[in-house]
C-alpha atoms as a printed R data frame, in Angstrom:
    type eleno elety resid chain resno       x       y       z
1   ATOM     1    CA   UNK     A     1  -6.209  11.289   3.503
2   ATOM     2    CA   UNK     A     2  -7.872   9.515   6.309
3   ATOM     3    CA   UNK     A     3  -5.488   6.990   8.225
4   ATOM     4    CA   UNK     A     4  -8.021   3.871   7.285
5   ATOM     5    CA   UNK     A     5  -6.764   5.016   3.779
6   ATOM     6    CA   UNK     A     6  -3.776   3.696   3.978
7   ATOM     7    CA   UNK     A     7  -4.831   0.048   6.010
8   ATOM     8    CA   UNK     A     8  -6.323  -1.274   2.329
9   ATOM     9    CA   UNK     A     9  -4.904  -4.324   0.982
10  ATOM    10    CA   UNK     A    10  -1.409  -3.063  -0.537
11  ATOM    11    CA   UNK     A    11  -2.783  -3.743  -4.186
12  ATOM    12    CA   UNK     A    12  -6.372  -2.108  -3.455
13  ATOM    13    CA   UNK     A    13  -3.491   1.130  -2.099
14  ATOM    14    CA   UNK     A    14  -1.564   1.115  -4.932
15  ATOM    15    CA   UNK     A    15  -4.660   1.441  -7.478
16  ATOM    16    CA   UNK     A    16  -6.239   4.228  -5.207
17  ATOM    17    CA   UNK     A    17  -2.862   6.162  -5.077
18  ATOM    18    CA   UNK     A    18  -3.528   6.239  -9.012
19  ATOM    19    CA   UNK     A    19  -4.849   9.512  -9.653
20  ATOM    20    CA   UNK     A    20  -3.971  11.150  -6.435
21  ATOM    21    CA   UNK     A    21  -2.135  14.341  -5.970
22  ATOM    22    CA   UNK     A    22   0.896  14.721  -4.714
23  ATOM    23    CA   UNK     A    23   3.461  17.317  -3.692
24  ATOM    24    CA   UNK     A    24   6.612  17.652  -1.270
25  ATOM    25    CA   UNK     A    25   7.239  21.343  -0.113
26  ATOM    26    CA   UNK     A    26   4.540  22.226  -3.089
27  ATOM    27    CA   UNK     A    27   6.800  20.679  -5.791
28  ATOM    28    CA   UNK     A    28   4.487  17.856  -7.593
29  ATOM    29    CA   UNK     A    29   1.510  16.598  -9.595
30  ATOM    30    CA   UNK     A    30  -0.621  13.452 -10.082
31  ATOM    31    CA   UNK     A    31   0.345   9.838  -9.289
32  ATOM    32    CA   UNK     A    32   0.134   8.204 -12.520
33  ATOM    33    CA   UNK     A    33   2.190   4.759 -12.005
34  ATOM    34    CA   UNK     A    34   2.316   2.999  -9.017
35  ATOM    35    CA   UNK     A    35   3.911  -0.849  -7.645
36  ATOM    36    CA   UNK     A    36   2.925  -2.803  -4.907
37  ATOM    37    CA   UNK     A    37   5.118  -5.208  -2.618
38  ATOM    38    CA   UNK     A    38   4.444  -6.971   0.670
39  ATOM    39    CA   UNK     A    39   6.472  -9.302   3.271
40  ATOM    40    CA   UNK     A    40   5.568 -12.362   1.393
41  ATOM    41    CA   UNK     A    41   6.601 -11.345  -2.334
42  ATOM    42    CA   UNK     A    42  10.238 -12.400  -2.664
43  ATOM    43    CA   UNK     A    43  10.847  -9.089  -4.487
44  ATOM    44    CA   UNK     A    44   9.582  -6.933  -1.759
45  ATOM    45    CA   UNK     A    45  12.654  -5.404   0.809
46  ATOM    46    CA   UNK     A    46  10.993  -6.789   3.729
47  ATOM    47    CA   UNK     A    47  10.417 -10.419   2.361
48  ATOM    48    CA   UNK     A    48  14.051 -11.781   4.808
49  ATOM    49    CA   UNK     A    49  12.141  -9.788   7.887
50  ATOM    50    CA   UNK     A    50  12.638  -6.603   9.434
51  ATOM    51    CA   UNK     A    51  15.893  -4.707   9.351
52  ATOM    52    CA   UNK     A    52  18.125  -1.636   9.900
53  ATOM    53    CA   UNK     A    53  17.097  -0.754   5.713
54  ATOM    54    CA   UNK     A    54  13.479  -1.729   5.692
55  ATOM    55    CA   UNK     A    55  12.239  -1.123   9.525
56  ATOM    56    CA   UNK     A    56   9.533   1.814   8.147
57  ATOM    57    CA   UNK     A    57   7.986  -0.911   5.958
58  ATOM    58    CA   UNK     A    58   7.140  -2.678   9.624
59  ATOM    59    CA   UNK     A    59   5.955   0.627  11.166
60  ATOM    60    CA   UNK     A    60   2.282   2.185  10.823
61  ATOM    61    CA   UNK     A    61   1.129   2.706   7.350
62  ATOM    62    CA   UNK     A    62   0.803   6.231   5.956
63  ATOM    63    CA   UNK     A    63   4.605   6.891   5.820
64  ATOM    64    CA   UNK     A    64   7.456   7.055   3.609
65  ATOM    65    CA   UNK     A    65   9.676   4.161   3.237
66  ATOM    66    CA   UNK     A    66  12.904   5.653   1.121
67  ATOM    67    CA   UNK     A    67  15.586   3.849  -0.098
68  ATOM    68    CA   UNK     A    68  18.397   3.998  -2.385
69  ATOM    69    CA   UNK     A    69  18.234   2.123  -5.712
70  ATOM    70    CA   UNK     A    70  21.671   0.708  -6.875
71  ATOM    71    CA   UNK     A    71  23.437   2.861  -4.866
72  ATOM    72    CA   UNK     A    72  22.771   6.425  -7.109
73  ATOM    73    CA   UNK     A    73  18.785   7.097  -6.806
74  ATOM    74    CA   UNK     A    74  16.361   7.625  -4.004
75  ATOM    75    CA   UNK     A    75  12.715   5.713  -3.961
76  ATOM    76    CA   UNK     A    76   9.649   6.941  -2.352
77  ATOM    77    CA   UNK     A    77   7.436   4.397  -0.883
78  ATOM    78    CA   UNK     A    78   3.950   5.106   0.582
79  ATOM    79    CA   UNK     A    79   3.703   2.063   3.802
80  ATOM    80    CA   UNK     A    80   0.051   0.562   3.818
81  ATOM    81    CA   UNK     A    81  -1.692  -2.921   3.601
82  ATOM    82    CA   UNK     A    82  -3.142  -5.068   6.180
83  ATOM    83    CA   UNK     A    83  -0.305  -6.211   7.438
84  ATOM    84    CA   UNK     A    84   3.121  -4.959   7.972
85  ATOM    85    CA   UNK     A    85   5.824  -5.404   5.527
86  ATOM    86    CA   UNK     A    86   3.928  -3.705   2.817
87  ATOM    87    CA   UNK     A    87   4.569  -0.481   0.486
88  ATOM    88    CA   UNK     A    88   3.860   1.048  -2.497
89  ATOM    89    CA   UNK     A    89   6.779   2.124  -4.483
90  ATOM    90    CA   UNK     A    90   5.541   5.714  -6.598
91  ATOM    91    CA   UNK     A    91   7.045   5.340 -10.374
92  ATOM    92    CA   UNK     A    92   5.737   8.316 -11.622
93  ATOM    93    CA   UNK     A    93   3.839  11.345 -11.459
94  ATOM    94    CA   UNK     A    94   2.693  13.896 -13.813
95  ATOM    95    CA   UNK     A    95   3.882  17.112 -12.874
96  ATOM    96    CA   UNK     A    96   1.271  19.897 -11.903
97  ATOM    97    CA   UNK     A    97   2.847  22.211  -9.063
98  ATOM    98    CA   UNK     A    98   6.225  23.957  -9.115
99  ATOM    99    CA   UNK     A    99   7.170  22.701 -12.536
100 ATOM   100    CA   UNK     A   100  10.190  25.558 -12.528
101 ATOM   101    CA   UNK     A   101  11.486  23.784  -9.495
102 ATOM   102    CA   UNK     A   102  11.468  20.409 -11.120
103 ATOM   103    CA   UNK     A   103  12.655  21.588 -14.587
104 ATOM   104    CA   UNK     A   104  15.785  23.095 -12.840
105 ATOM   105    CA   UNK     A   105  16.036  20.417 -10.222
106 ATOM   106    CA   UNK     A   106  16.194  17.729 -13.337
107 ATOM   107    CA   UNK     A   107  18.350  19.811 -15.827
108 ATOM   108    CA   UNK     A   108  15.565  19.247 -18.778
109 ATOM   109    CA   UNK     A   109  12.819  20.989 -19.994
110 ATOM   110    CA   UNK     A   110  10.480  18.200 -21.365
111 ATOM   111    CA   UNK     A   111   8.323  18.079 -18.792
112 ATOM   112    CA   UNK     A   112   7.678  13.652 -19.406
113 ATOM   113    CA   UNK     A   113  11.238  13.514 -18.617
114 ATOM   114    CA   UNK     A   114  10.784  15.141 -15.255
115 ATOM   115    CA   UNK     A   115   9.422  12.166 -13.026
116 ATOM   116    CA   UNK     A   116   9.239   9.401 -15.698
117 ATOM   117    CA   UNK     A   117  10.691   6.522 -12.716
118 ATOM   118    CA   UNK     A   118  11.080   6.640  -9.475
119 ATOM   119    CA   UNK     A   119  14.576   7.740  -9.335
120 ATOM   120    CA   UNK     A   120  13.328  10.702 -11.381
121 ATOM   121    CA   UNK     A   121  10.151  11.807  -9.408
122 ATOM   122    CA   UNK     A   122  12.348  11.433  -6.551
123 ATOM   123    CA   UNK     A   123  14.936  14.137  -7.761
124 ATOM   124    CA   UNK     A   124  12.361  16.448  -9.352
125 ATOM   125    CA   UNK     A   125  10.190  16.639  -5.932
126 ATOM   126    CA   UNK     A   126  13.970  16.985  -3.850
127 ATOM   127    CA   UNK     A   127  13.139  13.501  -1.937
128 ATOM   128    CA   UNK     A   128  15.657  12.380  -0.007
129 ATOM   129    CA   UNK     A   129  16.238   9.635   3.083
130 ATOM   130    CA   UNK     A   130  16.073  12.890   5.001
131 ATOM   131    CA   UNK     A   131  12.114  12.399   4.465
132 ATOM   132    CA   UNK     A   132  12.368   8.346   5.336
133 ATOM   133    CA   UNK     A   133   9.619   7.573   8.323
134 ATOM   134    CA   UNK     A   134   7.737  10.808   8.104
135 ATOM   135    CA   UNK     A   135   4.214  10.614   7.704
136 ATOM   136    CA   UNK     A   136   2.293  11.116   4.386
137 ATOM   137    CA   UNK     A   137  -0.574  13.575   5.920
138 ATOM   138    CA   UNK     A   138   1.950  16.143   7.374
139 ATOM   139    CA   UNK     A   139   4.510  18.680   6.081
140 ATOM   140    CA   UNK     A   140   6.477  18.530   3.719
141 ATOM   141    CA   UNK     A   141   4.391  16.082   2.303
142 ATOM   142    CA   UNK     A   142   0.955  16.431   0.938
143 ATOM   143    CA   UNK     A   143  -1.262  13.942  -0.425
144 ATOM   144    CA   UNK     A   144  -4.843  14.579  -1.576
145 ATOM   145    CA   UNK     A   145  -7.679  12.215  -3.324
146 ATOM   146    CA   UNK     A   146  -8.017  12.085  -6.757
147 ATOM   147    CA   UNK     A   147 -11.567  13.302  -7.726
148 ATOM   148    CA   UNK     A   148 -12.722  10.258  -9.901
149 ATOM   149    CA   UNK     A   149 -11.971   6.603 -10.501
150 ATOM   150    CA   UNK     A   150  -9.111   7.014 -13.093
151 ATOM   151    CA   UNK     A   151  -9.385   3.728 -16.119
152 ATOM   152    CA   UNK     A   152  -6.370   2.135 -15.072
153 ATOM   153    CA   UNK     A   153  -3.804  -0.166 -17.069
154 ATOM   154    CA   UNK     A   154  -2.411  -3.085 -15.125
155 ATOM   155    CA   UNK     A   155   0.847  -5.507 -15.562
156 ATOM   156    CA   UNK     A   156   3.909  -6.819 -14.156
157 ATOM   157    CA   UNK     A   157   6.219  -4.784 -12.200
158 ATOM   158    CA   UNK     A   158   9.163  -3.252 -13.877
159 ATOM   159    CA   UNK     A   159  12.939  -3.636 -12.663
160 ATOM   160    CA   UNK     A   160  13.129  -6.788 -10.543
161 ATOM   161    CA   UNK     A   161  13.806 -10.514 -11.180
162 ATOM   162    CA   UNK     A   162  12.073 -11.994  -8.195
163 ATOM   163    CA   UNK     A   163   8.200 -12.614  -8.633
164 ATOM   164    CA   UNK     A   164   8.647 -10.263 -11.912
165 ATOM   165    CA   UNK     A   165   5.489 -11.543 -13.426
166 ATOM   166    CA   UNK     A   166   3.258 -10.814 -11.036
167 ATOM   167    CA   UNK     A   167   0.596  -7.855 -12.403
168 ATOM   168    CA   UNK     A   168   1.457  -5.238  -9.346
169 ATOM   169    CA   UNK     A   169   2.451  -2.224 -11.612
170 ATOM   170    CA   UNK     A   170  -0.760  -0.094 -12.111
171 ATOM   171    CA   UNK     A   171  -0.725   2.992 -14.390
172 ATOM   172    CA   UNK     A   172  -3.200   5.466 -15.651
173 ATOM   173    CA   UNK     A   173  -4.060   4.647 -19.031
174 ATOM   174    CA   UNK     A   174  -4.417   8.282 -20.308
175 ATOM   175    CA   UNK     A   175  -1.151   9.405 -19.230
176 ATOM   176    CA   UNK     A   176   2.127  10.238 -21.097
177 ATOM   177    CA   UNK     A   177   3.986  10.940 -18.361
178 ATOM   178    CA   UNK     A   178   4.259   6.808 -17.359
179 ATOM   179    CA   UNK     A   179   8.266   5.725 -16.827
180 ATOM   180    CA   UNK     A   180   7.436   2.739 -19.426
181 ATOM   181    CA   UNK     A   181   4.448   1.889 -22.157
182 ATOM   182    CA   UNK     A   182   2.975  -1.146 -20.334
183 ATOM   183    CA   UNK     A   183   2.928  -3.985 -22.236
């Protein structure tokens, strides 16, 4: 991707993610569910500032931001917008590349299952912090365009009780492999 790719307004970056292909060491697929957050939504990590946790959200966009979720799963975030703070959080992805890696990496054959939330993408594709602050355009990760404007469906984020209504989830319509129906 080229770096202005990445400088968008978050919510203009998380609808152009839709659609996109992803893998990490060759393990992946297509970006079918994105969420956006930035330093002045209260349900965003770097709303209080910059901090040990969050400090890649504040860095140059175009790299992962990973975090663990409740303590138990990993979250891969994809830094961009205008100005810092700001990431998009990947909540699924329908799986395209190295789907014998993912099945055994997940335990579960049906492939919907696989990376249906971002705790689940995460463990299919082997994320880990290991990966937090390393750039999106160089190994192990590689992210490519998607080849056509994908119809997209559009509603509030999933998960969170801060700013929950706000319509910053954006999925592909067509998919099945979404981690929830939007509403």
């Amino acid at each position: 991707m080229p770096p202005d790719f990445y400088t968008r307004p978050v919510l203009d970056l998380a609808r152009a993610l839709i659609g996109c292909h992803l893998t990490v060491d060759g393990v992946g697929g297509i970006i079918v569910e994105t969420e956006a957050y930035h330093a002045g939504d209260a349900a965003s990590h770097s709303f209080a500032g910059p901090g040990r946790r969050n400090a890649v959200m504040f860095g140059p966009p175009g790299h992962a931001y990973i975090y663990r979720s409740y303590g138990l799963h990993w979250c891969l975030n994809i830094v961009g917008g205008e100005e810092p703070g700001a990431a998009v959080l990947l909540r699924a992805l329908e799986p395209t590349v190295g789907v014998e890696a993912m099945a055994t990496r997940r335990g579960m054959t049906d492939p919907r299952l696989w990376c249906a939330g971002p705790g689940r993408l995460c463990a299919a594709l082997a994320v880990t912090d290991a990966l937090n602050g390393e750039p999106m355009d160089a190994p192990p990760f590689a992210l490519t365009p998607r080849i056509e404007e994908p119809p997209l469906l559009i509603g509030p984020r999933i998960g969170i009780t801060k700013a929950a209504a706000e319509p910053w989830r954006f999925g592909l319509a067509v998919s099945r492999f979404l981690s929830r129906p939007f509403r």
